[in-house]
C-alpha positions as CSV (number, residue, x, y, z in Angstrom):
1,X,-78.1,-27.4,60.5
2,X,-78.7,-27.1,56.9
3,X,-75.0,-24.9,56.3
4,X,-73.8,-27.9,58.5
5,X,-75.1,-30.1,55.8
6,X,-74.3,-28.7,52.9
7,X,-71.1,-28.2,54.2
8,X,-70.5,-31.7,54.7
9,X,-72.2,-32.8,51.5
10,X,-69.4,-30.5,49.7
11,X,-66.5,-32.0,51.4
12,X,-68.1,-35.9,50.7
13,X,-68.0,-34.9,47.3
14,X,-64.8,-33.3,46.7
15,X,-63.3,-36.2,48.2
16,X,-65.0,-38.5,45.8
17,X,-64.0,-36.2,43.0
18,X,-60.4,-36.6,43.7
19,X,-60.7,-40.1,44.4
20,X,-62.2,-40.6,40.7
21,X,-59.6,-38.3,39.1
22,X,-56.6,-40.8,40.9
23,X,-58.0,-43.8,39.6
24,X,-58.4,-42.1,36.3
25,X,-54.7,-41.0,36.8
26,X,-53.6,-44.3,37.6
27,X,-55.7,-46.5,34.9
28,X,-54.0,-44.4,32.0
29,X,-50.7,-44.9,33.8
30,X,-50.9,-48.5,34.0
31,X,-52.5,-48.1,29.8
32,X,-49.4,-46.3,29.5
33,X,-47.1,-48.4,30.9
34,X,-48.7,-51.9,29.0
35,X,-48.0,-49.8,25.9
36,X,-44.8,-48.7,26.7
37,X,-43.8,-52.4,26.8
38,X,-45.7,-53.6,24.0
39,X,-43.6,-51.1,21.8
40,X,-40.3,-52.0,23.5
41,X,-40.8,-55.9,22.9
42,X,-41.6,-55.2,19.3
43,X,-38.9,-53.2,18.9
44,X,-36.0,-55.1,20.9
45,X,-33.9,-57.4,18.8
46,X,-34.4,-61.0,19.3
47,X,-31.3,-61.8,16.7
48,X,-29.2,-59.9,13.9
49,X,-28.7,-60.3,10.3
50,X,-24.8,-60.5,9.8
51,X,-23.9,-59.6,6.0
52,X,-21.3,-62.3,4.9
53,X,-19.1,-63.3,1.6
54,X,-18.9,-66.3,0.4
55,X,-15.0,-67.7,1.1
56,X,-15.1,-71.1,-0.8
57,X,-17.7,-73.3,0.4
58,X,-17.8,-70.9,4.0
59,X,-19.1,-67.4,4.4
60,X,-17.3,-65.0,6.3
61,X,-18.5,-62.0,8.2
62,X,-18.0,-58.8,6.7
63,X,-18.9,-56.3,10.0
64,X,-22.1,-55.1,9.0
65,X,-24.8,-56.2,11.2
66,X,-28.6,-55.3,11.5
67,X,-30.8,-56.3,14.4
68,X,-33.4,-59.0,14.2
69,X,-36.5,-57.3,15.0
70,X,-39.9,-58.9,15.0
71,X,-40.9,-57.7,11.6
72,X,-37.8,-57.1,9.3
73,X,-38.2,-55.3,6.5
74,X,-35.5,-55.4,3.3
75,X,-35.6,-53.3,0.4
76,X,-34.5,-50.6,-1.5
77,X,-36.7,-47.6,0.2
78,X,-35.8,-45.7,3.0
79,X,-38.6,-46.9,5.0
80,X,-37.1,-50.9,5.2
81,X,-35.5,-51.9,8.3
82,X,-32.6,-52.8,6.7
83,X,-32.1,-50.4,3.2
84,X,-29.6,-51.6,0.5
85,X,-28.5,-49.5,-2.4
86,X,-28.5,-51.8,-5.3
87,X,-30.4,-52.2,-8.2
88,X,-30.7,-55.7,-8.2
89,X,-33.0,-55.1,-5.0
90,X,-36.6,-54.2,-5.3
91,X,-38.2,-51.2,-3.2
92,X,-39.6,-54.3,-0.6
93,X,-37.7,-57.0,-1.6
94,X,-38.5,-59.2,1.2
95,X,-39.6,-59.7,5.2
96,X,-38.6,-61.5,7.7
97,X,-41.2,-62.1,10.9
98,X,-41.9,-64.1,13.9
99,X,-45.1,-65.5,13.4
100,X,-46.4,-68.5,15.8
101,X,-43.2,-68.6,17.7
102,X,-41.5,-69.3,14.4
103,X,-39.1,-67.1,11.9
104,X,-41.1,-66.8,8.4
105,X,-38.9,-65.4,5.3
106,X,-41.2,-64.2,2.7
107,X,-40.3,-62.6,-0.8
108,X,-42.4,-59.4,-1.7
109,X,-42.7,-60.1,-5.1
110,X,-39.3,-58.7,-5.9
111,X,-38.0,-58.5,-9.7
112,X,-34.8,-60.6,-8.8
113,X,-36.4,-63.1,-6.2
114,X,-35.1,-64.3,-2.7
115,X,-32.7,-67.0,-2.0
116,X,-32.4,-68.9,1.0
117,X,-29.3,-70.9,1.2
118,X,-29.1,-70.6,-2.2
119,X,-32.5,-71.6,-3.5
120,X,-34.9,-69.0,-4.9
121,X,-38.2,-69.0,-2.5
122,X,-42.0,-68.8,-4.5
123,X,-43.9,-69.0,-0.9
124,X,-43.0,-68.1,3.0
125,X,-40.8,-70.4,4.2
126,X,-39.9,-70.7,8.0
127,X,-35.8,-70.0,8.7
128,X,-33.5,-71.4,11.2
129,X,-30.6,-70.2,13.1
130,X,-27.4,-70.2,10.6
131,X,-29.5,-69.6,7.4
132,X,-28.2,-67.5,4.4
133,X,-30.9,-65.3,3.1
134,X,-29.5,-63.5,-0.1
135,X,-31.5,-60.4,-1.4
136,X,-29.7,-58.9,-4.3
137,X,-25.9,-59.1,-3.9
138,X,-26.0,-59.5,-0.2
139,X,-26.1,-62.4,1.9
140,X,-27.2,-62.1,5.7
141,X,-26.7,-64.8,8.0
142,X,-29.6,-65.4,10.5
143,X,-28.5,-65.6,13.9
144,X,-31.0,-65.9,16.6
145,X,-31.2,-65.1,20.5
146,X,-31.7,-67.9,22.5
């Protein structure tokens, strides 16, 4: 009776133990997977920054365009989001982020300042759909997912 028992007590308990170590399994899955999309959504592009000329009182699309991202970085340094070679351009010249379900445009304290549609920004200022953000000698158009 008491191998019986012990017997019995064994099984019981290696069935809890690899009943624990699948839920353990499963809860860092799930983790995993929350995480996983968390990234992604941070990551996929909810718009793009067209680089246009000026054409008259038009601007016209030159074929470069950078994704929209929910923090967009612009500078100089390799490490922006969107890096442009030119001197006029500070190392991080300037962001552009959703915050609050709105698109903020904020100058990093850049030498040469930030322009949107043509007038030099001194605090965050929220940005629309069609704007023309100019950060050294380029000019992005803001163009926004609906």
């Amino acid at each position: 009776m008491n191998i019986e028992l012990i017997t019995l007590l064994r099984a019981i308990s290696g069935v809890l133990l690899f009943t624990l170590l699948l839920a353990l399994m499963w809860l860092v899955w799930r983790d995993l997977k929350a995480t996983e999309q968390q990234v992604s959504s941070g990551r996929r592009p909810l718009g793009r920054l067209t680089v246009v000329e000026p054409v008259g009182k038009t601007f016209i699309p030159t074929g470069q365009i950078y994704p929209l991202l929910t923090v967009t970085t612009i500078g100089r340094s390799p490490g922006s989001t969107i890096m442009i070679d030119d001197s006029f351009v500070s190392s991080e010249h300037a962001v552009i982020a959703m915050r609050g379900g709105q698109w903020w445009l904020e100058d990093r304290g850049s030498r040469n300042g930030t322009q949107l549609n043509d007038m030099t920004i001194a605090q965050p200022v929220i940005v629309t759909n069609g704007d023309i953000v100019c950060v050294g000698q380029k000019r992005f158009r803001i163009e926004l997912e609906h």
